[in-house]
N, C-alpha and C positions, 0 to 999 in steps of 0.2 A: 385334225392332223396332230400326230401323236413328237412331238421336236424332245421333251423330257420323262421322267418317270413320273413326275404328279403335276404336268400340265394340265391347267384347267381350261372350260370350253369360256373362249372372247366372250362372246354374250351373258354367263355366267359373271366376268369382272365389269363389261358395261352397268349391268344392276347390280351390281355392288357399287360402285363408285356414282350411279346414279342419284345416293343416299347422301350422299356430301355436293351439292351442286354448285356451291363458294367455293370447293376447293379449287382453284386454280393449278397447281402442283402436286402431282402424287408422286410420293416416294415409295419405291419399293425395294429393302431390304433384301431382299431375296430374289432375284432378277429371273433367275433360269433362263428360261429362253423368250423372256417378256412378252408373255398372257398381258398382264397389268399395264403395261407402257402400251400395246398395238390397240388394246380398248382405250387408255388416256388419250392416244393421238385419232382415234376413230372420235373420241367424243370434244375433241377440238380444246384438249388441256394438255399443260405441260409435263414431262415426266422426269424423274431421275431413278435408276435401277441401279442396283450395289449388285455386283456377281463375283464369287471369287473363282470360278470358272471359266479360263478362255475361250473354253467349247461353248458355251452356252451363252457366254459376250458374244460370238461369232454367230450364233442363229440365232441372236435377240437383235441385233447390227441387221443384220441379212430380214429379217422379217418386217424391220421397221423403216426398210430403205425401200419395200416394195411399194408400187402404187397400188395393190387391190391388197391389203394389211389381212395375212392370213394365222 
């Protein structure tokens, strides 16, 4: 499902972030509509997201409050 212009596919950040497995906290700069944060909390790690868009704070909130994380 398409929420931004360069949303990437969850599975795509899960193996990314796979590569780091100590990381306990991922920050992501760039929030959009948090790809990075719905795979962090899929892989049972903390996240912090920087957005300077309320739109995309609002379907990055709304994606990560769901219980099946889309």
């Amino acid at each position: 499902q398409k929420f931004h212009p360069t949303t990437k596919p969850i599975e795509l950040m899960r193996w990314c972030l796979q590569f780091f497995p100590d990381a306990k906290t991922i920050l992501d700069p760039f929030l959009g509509s948090g790809t990075t944060a719905v795979a962090a909390k899929q892989l049972g790690r903390n996240y912090i997201g920087i957005e300077i868009s309320p739109k995309y704070v609002a379907i990055a909130n709304e994606r990560l409050r769901q219980d099946i994380l889309l």
